[in-house]
N, C-alpha and C positions, 0 to 999 in steps of 0.2 A: 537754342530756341528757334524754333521755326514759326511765326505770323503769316497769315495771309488774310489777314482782314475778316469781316463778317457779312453778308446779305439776308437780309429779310427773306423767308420762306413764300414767297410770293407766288410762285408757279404756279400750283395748285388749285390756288384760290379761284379759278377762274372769273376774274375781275371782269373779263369784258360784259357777264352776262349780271354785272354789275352797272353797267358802264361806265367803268374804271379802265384805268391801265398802268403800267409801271414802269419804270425804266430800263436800259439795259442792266442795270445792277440792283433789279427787282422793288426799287422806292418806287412807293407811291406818294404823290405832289398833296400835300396841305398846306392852309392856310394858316396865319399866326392862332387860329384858334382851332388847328388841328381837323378840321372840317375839308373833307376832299372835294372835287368837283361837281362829286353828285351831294346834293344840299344835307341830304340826311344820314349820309355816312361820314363817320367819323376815322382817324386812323392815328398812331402812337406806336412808338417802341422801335423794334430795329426794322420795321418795314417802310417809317421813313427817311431811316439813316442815320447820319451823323447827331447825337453821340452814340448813340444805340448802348447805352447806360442802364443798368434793372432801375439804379434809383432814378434818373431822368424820366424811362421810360413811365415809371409811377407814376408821378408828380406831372406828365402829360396826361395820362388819362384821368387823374382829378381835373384836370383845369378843361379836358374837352369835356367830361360829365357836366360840370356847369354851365357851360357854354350851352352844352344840346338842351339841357332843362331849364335854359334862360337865368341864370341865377347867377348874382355878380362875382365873379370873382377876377383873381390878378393874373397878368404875364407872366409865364415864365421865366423868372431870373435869370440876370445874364452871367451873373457868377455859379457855375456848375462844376463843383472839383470833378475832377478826371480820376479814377484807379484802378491799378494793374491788381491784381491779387497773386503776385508770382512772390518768390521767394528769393530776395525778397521784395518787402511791396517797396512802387513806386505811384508818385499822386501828385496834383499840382493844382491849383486853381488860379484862374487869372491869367495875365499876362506872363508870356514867354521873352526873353532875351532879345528871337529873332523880331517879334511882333514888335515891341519898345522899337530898337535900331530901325525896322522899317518906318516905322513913324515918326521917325527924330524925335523920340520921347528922350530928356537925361534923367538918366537912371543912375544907382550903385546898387551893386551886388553885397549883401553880407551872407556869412556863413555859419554855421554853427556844425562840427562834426560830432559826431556819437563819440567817440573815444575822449573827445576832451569833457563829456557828462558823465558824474558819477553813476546816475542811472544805464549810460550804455556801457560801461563797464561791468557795474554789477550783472548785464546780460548781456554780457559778452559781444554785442556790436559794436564792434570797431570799423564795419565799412560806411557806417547810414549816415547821411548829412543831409540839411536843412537851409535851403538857399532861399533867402529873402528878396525880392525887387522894388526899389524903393524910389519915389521923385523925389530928383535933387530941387526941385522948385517949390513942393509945398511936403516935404515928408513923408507923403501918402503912400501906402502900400499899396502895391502895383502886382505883384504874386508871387507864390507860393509854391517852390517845388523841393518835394521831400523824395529822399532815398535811404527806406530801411525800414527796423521794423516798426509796428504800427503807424508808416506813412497815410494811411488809409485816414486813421482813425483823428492823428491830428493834424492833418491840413483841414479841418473845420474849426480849428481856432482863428487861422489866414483866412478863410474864407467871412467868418463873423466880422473881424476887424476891418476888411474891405467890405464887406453889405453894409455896416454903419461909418464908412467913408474915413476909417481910423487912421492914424497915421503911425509912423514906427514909434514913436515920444510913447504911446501908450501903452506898447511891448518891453520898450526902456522900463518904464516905471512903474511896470506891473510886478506882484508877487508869484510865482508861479512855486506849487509846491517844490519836494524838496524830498528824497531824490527820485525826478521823473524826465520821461524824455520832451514833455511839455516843454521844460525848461529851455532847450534847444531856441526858442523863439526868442527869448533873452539874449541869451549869447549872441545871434545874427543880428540883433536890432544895435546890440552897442557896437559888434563889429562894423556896420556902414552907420555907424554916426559917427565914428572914428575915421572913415572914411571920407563924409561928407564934410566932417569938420579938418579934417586936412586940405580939400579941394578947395574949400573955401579963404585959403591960407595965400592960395595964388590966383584970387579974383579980387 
């Protein structure tokens, strides 16, 4: 696989005769409500950058449409699952490994692999696994990175149970059908509460 990032098509646009301009990597600068520095243009999606996401890109131009026609609406949420659509898919929402250790969050990791699901069996992934981030201080789910198939589709369960500030107890004692790769979220939440509860063994 070869990557080299993505830039907004900005060139063209000739922005100055806008009086705009862009970066050397073609963004153009807005504000949290997406409003550039001439008052009545507005700007969204991959021109100005990070995440440069279809579904982000969306859900910016709803929130700058209200903005421009004065009509209340909310921020943009700061939980934004991330997805690859390669083969196969990879996805993650929330906090990463390095982000936690940079900020002396404590954390445990739980796992869930496809092959130990009857569901990844029955379809044949044996590579795909579901890593959980969890506070060792109040149980709270911290993120969410999936690898395999339908990673896409269910890191919005991670995503749901961290927007309503849930914690792993509620992945423990939840019902998850039966045989699906949902279930995966099971398995990871008792693996680091087996985790947590050993830690707690030598404090």
């Amino acid at each position: 696989m070869y990557s080299a990032g993505r830039q907004g098509l900005t060139a063209p646009l000739a922005l100055e005769n806008a009086g705009l301009e862009a970066d050397e990597r073609g963004r153009i600068y807005v504000d949290d409500n997406f409003r550039t520095k001439v008052e009545h243009i507005y700007a969204v999606g991959d021109v100005i950058g990070f995440p440069a996401l279809a579904a982000t890109s969306m859900d910016q131009g709803r929130l700058a449409a209200y903005h421009a026609f004065d009509e209340p609406g909310a921020k943009l949420m700061d939980l934004q699952p991330i997805g690859i659509y390669s083969i196969p898919e990879v996805s993650y929402v929330g906090a990463t490994e390095v982000d936690l250790t940079k900020e002396s969050v404590p954390y445990e990791v739980g796992v869930s692999r496809y092959r130990e699901l009857a569901r990844g069996q029955i379809a044949g992934d044996t590579y795909g696994m579901l890593k959980i981030l969890v506070s060792t201080d109040d149980l709270k789910l911290l993120g969410v990175h999936i690898f395999g198939s339908g990673a896409t589709d269910l890191v919005h369960i991670g995503q749901a149970v961290m927007g309503c500030g849930g914690t792993v107890e509620y992945l423990v004692d939840a019902v998850f059908n039966y045989p699906t790769l949902s279930e995966a979220y099971k398995v990871a939440a008792l693996d680091v509460m087996n985790k947590i509860r050993a830690l707690k063994q030598f404090h």
